[in-house]
C-alpha positions in Angstrom: 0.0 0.0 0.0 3.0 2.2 0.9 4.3 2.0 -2.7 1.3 3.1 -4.2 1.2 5.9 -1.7 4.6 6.8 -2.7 4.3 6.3 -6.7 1.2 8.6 -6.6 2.8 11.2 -4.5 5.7 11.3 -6.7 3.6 11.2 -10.0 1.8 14.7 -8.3 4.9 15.9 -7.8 5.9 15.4 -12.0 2.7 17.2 -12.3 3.4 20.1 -10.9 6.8 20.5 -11.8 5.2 19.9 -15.3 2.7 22.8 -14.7 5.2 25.0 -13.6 7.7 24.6 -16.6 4.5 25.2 -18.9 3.7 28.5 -16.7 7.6 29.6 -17.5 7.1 28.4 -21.7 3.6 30.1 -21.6 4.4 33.8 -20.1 1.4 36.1 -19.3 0.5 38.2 -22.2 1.7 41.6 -21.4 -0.6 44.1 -19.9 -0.6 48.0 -22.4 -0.6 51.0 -21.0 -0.6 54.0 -24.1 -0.2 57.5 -22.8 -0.8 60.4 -25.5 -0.8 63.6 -25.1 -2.9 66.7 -26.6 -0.4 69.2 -28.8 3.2 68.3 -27.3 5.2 68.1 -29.9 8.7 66.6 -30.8 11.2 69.8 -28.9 8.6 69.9 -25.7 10.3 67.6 -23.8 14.1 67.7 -22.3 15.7 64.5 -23.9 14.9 65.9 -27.6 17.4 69.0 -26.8 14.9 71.2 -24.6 17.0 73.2 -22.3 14.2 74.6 -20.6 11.2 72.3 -19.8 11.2 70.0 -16.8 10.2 66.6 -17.9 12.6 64.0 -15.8 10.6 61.3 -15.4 9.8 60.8 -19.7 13.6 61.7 -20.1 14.2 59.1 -17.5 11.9 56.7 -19.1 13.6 57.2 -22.8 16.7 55.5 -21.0 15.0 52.4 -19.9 12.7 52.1 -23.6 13.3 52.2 -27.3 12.9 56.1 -28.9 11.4 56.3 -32.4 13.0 59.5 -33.6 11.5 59.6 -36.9 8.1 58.4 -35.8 4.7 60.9 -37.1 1.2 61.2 -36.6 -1.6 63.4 -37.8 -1.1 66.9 -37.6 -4.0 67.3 -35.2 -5.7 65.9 -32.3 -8.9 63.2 -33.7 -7.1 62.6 -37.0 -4.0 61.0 -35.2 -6.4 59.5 -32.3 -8.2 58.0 -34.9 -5.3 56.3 -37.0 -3.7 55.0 -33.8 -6.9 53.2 -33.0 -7.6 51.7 -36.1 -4.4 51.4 -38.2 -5.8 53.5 -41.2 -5.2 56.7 -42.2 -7.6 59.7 -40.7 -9.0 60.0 -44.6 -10.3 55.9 -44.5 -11.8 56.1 -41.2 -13.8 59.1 -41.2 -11.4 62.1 -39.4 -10.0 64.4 -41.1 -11.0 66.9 -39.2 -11.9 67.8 -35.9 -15.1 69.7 -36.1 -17.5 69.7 -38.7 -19.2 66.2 -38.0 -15.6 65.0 -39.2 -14.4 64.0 -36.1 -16.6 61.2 -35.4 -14.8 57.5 -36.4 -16.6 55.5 -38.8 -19.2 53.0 -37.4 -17.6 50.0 -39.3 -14.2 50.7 -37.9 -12.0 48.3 -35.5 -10.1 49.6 -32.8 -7.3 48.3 -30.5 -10.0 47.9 -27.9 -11.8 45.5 -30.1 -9.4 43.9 -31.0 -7.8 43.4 -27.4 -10.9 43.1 -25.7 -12.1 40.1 -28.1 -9.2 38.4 -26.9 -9.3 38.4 -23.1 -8.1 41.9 -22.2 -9.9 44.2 -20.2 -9.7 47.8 -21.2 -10.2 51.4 -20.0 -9.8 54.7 -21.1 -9.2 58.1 -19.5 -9.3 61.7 -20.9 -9.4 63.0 -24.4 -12.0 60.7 -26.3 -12.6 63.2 -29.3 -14.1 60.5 -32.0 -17.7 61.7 -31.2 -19.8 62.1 -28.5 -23.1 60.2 -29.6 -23.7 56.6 -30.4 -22.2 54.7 -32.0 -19.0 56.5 -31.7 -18.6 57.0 -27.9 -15.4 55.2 -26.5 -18.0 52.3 -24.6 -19.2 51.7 -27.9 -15.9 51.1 -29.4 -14.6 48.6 -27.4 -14.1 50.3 -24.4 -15.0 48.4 -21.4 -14.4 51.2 -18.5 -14.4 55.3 -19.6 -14.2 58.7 -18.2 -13.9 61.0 -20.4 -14.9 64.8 -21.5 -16.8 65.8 -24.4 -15.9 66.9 -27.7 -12.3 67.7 -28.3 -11.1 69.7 -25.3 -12.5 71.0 -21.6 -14.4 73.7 -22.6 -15.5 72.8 -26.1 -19.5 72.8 -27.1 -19.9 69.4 -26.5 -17.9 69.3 -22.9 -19.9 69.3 -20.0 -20.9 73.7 -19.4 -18.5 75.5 -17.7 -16.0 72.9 -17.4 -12.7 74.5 -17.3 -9.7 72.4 -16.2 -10.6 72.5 -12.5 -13.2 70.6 -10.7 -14.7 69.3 -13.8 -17.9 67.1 -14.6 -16.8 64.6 -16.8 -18.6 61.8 -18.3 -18.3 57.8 -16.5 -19.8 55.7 -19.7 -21.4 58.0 -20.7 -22.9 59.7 -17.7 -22.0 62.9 -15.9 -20.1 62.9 -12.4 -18.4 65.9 -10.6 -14.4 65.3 -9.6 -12.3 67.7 -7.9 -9.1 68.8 -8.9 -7.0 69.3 -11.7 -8.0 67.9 -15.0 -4.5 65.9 -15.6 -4.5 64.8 -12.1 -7.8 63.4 -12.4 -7.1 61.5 -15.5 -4.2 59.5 -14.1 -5.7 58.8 -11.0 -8.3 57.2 -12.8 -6.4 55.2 -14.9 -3.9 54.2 -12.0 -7.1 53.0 -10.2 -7.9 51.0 -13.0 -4.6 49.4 -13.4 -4.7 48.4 -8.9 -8.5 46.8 -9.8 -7.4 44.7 -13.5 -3.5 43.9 -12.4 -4.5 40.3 -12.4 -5.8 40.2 -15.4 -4.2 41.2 -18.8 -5.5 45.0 -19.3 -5.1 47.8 -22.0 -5.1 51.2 -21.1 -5.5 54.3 -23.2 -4.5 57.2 -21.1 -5.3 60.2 -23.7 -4.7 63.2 -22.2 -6.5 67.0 -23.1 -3.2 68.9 -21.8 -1.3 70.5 -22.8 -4.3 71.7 -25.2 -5.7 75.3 -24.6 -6.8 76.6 -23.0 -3.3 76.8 -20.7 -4.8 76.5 -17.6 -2.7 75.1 -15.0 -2.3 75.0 -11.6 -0.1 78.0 -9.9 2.9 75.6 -8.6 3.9 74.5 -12.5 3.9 78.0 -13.3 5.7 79.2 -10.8 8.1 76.8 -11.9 8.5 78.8 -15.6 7.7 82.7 -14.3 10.7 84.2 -14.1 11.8 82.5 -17.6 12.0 85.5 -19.8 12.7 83.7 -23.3 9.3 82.0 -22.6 6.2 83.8 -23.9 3.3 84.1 -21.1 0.8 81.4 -22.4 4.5 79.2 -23.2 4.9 79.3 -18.9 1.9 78.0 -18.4 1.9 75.4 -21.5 5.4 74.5 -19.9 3.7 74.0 -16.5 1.1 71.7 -18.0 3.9 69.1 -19.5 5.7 69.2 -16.4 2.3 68.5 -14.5 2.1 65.6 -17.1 5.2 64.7 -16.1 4.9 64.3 -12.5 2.1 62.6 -13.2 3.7 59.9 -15.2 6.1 59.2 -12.4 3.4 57.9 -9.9 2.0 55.5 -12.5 5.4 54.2 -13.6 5.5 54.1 -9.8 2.6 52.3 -9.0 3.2 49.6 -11.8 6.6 48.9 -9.8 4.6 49.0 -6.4 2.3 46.6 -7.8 4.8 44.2 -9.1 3.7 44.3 -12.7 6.1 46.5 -14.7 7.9 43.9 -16.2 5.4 42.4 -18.0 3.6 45.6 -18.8 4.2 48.1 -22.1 4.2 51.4 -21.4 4.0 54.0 -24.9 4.8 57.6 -24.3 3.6 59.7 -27.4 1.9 62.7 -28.7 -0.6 63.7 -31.0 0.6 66.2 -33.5 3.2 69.2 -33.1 3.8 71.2 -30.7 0.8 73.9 -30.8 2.4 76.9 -28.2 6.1 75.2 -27.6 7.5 77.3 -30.4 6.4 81.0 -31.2 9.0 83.3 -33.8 8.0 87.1 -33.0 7.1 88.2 -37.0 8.3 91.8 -35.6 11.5 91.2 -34.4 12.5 87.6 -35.5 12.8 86.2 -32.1 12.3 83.0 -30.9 10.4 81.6 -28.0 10.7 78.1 -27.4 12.2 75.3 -29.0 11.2 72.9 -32.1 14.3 71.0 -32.6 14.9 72.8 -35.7 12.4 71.5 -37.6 9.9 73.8 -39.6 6.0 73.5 -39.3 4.2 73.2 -36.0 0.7 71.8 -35.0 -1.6 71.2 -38.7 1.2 71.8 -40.6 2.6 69.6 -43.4 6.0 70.2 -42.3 8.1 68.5 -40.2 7.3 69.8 -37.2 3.6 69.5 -37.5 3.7 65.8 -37.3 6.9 64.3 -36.2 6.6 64.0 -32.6 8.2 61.9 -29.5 7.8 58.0 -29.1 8.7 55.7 -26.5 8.0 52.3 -25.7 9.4 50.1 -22.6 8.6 46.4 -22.0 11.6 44.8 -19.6 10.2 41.4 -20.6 9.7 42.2 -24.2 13.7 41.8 -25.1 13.2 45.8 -26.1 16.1 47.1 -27.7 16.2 48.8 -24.0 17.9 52.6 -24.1 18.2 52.8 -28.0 17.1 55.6 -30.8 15.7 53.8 -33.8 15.5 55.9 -36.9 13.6 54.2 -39.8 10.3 55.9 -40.5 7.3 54.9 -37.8 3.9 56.1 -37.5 0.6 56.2 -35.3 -1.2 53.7 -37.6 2.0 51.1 -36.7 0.5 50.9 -33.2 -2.6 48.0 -33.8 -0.7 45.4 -36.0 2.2 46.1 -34.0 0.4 45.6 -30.4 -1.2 43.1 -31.6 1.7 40.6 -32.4 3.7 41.7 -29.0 0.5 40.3 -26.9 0.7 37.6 -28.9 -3.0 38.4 -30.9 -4.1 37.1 -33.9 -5.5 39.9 -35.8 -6.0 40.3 -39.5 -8.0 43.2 -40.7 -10.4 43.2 -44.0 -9.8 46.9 -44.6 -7.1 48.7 -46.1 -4.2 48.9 -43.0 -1.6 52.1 -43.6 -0.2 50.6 -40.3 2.4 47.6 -40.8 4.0 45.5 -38.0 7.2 46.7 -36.7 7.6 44.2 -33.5 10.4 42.6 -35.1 12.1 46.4 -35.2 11.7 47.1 -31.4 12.9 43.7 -30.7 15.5 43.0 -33.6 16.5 46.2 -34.8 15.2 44.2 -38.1 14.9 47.4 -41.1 12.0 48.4 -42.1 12.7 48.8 -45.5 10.9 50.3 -48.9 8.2 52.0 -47.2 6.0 55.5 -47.5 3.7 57.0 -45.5 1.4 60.2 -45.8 0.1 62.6 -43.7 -1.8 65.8 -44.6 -4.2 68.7 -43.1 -7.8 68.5 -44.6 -9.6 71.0 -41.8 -13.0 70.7 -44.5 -15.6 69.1 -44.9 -14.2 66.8 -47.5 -11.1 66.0 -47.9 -9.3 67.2 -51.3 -6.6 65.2 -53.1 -3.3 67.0 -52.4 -4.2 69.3 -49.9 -1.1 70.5 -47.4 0.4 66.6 -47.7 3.8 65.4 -46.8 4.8 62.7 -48.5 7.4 60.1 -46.7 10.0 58.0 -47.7 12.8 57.5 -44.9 14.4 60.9 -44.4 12.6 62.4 -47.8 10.2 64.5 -47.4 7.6 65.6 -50.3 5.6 68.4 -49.7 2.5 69.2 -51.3 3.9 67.1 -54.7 6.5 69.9 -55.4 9.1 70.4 -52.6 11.4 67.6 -51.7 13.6 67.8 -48.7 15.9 65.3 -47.0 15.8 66.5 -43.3 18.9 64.2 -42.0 20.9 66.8 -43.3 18.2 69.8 -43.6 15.5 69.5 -40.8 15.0 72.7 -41.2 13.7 72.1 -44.4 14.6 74.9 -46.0 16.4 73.5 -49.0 13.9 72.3 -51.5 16.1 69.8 -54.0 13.3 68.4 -56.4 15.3 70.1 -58.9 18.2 67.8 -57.9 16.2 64.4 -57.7 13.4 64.3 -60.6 12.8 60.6 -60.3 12.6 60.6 -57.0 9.8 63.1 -56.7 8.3 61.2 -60.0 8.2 58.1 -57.5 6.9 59.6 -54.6 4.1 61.0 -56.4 3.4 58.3 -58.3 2.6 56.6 -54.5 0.4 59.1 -53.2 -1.7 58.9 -56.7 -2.1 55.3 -55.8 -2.7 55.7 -52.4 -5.5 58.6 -52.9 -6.8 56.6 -54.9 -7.2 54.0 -52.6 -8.5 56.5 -50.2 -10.9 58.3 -51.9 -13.1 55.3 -52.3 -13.5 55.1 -48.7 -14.5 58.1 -47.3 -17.8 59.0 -46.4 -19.3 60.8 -43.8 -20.5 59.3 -40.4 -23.9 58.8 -39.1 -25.6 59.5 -35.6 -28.1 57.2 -34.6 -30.9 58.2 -32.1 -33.2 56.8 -30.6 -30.2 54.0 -28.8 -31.0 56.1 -25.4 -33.9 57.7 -24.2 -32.8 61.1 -24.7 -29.7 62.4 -26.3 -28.1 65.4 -27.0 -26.5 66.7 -30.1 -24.3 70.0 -30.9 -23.3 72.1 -33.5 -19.9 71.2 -33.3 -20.7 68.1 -35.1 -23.1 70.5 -37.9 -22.0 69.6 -41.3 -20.8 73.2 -42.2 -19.6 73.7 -45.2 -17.6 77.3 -46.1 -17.9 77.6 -42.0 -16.4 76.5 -38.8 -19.3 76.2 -36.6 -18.8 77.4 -33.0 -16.9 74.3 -31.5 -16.3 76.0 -28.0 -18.0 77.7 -25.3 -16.8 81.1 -25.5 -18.2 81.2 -28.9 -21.2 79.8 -28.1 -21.3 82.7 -25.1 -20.4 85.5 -28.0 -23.8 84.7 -29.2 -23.0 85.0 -32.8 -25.5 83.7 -34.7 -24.4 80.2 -37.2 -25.7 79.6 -40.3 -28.2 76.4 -40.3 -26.6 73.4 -41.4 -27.6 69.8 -41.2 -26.6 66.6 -39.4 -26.6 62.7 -40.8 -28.3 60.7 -38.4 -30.2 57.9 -38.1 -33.1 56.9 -36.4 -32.8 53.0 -35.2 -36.9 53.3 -34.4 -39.3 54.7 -35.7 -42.2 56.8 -34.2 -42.8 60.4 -32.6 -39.6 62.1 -31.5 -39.4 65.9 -29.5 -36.5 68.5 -30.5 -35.9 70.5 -28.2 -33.9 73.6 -29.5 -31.5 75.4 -26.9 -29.4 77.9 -27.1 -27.4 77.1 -23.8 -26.6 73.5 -23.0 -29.6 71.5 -20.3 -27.4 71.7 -17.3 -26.8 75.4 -17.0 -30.6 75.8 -16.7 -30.3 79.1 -18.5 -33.3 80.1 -20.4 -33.1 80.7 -24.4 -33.4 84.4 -24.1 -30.3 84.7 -21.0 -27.7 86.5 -20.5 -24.3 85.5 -18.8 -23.1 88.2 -16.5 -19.9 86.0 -14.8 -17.1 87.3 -17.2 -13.8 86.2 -15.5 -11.1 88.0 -16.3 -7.9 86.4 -17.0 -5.4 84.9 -14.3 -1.4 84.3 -14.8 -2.6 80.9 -14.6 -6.1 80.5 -16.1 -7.6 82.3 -19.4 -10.5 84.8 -19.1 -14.2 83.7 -19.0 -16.3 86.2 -21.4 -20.1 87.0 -20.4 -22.9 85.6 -22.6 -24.4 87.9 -25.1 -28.6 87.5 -25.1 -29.7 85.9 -28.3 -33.8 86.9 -28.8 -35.5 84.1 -30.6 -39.3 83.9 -32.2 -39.5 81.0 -34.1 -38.2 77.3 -34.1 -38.0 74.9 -37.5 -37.4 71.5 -37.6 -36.8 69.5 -40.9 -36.1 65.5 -40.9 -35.1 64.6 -44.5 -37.4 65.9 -47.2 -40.7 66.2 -45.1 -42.2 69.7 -44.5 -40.8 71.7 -42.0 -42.3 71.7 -38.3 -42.7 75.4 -36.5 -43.2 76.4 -33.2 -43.3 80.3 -32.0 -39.9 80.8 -29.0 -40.9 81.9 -25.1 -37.8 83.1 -24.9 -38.0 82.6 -21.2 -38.0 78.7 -21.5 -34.9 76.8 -21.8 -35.8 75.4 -24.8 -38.3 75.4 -27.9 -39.8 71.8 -28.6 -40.8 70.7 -30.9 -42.3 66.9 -31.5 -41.9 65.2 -35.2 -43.1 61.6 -36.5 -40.1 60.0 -38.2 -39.4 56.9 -40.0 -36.5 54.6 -39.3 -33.5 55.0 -41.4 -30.5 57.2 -41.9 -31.8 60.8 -43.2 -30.9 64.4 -42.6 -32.1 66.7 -39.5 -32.0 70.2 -39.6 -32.9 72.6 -36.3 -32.8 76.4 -36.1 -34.2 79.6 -35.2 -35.5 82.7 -36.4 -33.7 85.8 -34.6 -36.2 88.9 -33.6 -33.9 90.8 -36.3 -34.8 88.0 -38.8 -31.8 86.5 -39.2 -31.3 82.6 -39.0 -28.8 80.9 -36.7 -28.9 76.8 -35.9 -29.6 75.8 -32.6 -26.2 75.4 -30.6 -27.5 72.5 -28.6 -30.6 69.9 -29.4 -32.3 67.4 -27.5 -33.7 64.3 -28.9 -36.4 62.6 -27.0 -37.8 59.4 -27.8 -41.5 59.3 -26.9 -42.7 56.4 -25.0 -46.1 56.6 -26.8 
């Protein structure tokens, strides 16, 4: 009996020996955390030559990861948001622009999230959504499991919660309203830290996308008293310099907090930005001075140029074999992130769309070339995108700018030496790929749709208003000036049918201001803190409401409610809703903000 006692105990110990060696050839898939930031650009940190700006903790961090030094983006905020998350360039997917109802990523889209949280990952994010604020674009229904988040595109744009304004903001948990305190950057990472304490045991991606340094430069007194008494620094550059070093700090305590919880090894952490630097870099037209610094390039924030796209990256996995404390120099991008994520956690993923983004794993790992390869970025900032427009080209170090100027900015980053001249064929080539590509493109874009009727009520805005010749008024202090906006429609789509109530509004539900109000509360301007205007009365007498081709629906203003509603039959499908006023002087504006009802009966 003994020796069967004895063979079993010693076959349970083969087992688990067995199990563990299979832990050790299996290793956990590695948890992501991506960290972007809102208009930092390539010179606004110290390790890319910065002098000036106190960032110790990324600078520290670009030691311990791989830096992609000639690694670009969008040259604005939703554009590069939107290739990151899918791979494809901001044309494909539906953002190539930040306003104008072209800021909202295409319904049939796959993200990261989807992609990660098909296979087993949980996933979060924090901050700076800016892909639209209705269904089915919000980040829950994009394969976000966990989000807090502000509307629109910054604190203090239309679609933000009103009055929001860096400091003990509302923000939006999945999609509903919940008052923090403290600073907005603060808040973000505290959130996201949480997040990482509650899913440690599980694999998690995190998309930590931050509003700052984005304007307005609010920030709080102790990071710009940190810059005051910099003279070479403009005013608004002390407190955009206090905002990265707030960033900064930040970014300490959760590289901190990963060590604390014993699960930095096995996690990738991706410092990056969006686009160029937007207030880092100022040249006095006067006087030719310089403020700042761009690391010699030319261009900043939407421009074509170098510096409106080319912008920090850092990646840092200690169990990844990472070429740990090295500059790689071949040409990266944004859209690299998906495929390239995707074969570090060890995900299948094959997409049936068009991918601008290729793998580069076996570069962070192997230093393997990436070789034979072009990418483009451009600024649209319309409402549809033109072949051509402000476009840069890629090829390595060459640089083709809008199909005429060619620049090779190893040796000119300043790009001020335009050699097509020099290198016909080469600019014959490089065009010849973008006519390709466009082509490819063009075929794909399309504007997006809003569905209502998902929730029982919803809200839309005129910063999503299909304007045309016009930038409608995307932030609050426009929507204060009062100036009136022409009427312009929106592409939704109603998912039921039956009777539906508009309400019109001038000023957003929760500021329970009537239509015909006044704001009184101007705030004048702080060293830290930009000024708050006061809201210029708007008179109204009549409503309008037109869904599609059916006759238009009218209602006379009480300019002492807080809205004019108006209720409308409407069939399901995708059509076209337009919503305005009539002005006591006759004039027409739209209705700034509109709330969509579905009736119960």
């Amino acid at each position: 009996m003994n020796k069967y006692i004895g063979i079993i105990a010693l076959f349970s110990v083969f087992i688990s020996c067995k199990s563990k060696m299979q832990e050790k050839e299996t290793p956990k898939q590695p948890n992501v955390i991506i960290v972007i930031t809102d208009d930092q650009g390539y010179g606004d940190v110290g390790h890319n030559g910065n002098t000036i700006i106190k960032t110790p903790a990324i600078d520290n961090f670009a030691t311990q990861g791989v830096r992609l030094t000639n690694y670009h983006v969008g040259t604005t905020c939703a554009p590069t948001r939107a290739g990151l998350l899918t791979g494809r360039n901001c044309n494909r997917n539906g953002v190539w622009h930040t306003i104008m109802g072209a800021s909202m990523l295409n319904r049939e889209e796959v993200t990261l999230a989807d992609v990660f949280k098909n296979n087993g990952y949980k996933t979060g994010m924090f901050g700076k959504w800016h892909l639209g604020d209705n269904h089915p674009f919000t980040p829950n229904d994009r394969g976000f499991e966990e989000a807090f988040y502000h509307g629109g595109g910054g604190i203090g744009q239309t679609p933000d919660y009103w009055n929001n304004d860096y400091f003990d903001g509302t923000y939006l948990r999945n999609g509903n309203p919940e008052k923090t305190e403290g600073y907005c950057t603060d808040v973000w990472f505290d959130e996201a830290i949480k997040f990482v304490e509650n899913k440690k045991d599980s694999p998690f991606l995190c998309y930590l996308s931050l509003n700052a340094p984005h304007s307005p430069f609010n920030v709080p007194q102790e990071y710009y008293d940190m810059y005051k008494d910099e003279e070479s620094l403009l005013e608004t550059q002390k407190r955009f310099y206090g905002m990265i070093t707030n960033i900064d700090d930040n970014f300490s305590k959760l590289l901190k907090k990963l060590d604390e919880l014993e699960i930095a090894d096995n996690t990738i952490v991706i410092f990056t930005t969006d686009n160029g630097t937007s207030n880092g870099y100022k040249i006095d037209k006067e006087t030719g001075v310089i403020h700042g610094y761009n690391a010699s390039m030319r261009g900043t924030k939407a421009s074509e140029y170098e510096g409106g796209h080319r912008v920090p990256f850092i990646i840092r996995w200690p169990n990844g074999k990472l070429n740990t404390g090295k500059s790689l120099s071949d040409l990266t991008a944004h859209v690299d992130l998906l495929p390239t994520l995707s074969t570090l956690a060890n995900i299948p993923y094959t997409s049936d769309k068009v991918m601008d983004g290729t793998d580069i794993s076996a570069y962070l790992t192997d230093s393997t070339p990436i070789k034979d390869r072009y990418l483009v970025t451009d600024t649209q900032r319309i409402s549809w995108p033109e072949k051509g427009k402000n476009s840069s080209v890629m090829d390595g170090d060459w640089r083709l700018i809008n199909g005429a100027e060619l620049y090779n900015t190893a040796n000119d980053p300043g790009q001020t030496n335009n050699v097509a001249e020099q290198h016909p064929e080469r600019v014959s080539n490089m065009n010849a790929f973008y006519e390709t590509w466009w082509e490819s493109v063009i075929k794909e874009v399309k504007y997006s749709t809003i569905d209502l009727g998902v929730d029982e009520e919803e809200v839309i805005t005129c910063h999503d208003a299909r304007t045309v010749d016009y930038y409608p008024p995307w932030n609050q202090t426009m929507i204060r000036t009062g100036k009136p906006m022409k009427p312009a429609s929106f592409f939704v789509n109603f998912v039921k049918p039956g009777k539906y109530t508009f309400q019109l509004r001038r000023w957003p539900l929760e500021s329970g201001m009537s239509l015909g109000a006044e704001i009184l509360d101007e705030i004048p301007a702080t060293a830290t803190t930009d000024a708050r205007i006061r809201g210029k009365a708007m008179k109204f007498v009549k409503a309008f409401v037109k869904i599609g081709d059916k006759e238009i629906i009218t209602v006379d203003v009480d300019n002492a409610s807080q809205s004019a509603d108006l209720s409308v039959a409407v069939e399901q499908g995708k059509t076209e809703l337009l919503a305005w006023f009539e002005m006591e002087n006759g004039e027409l504006t739209n209705a700034f903000y509109i709330n969509v009802k579905k009736n119960i009966n």
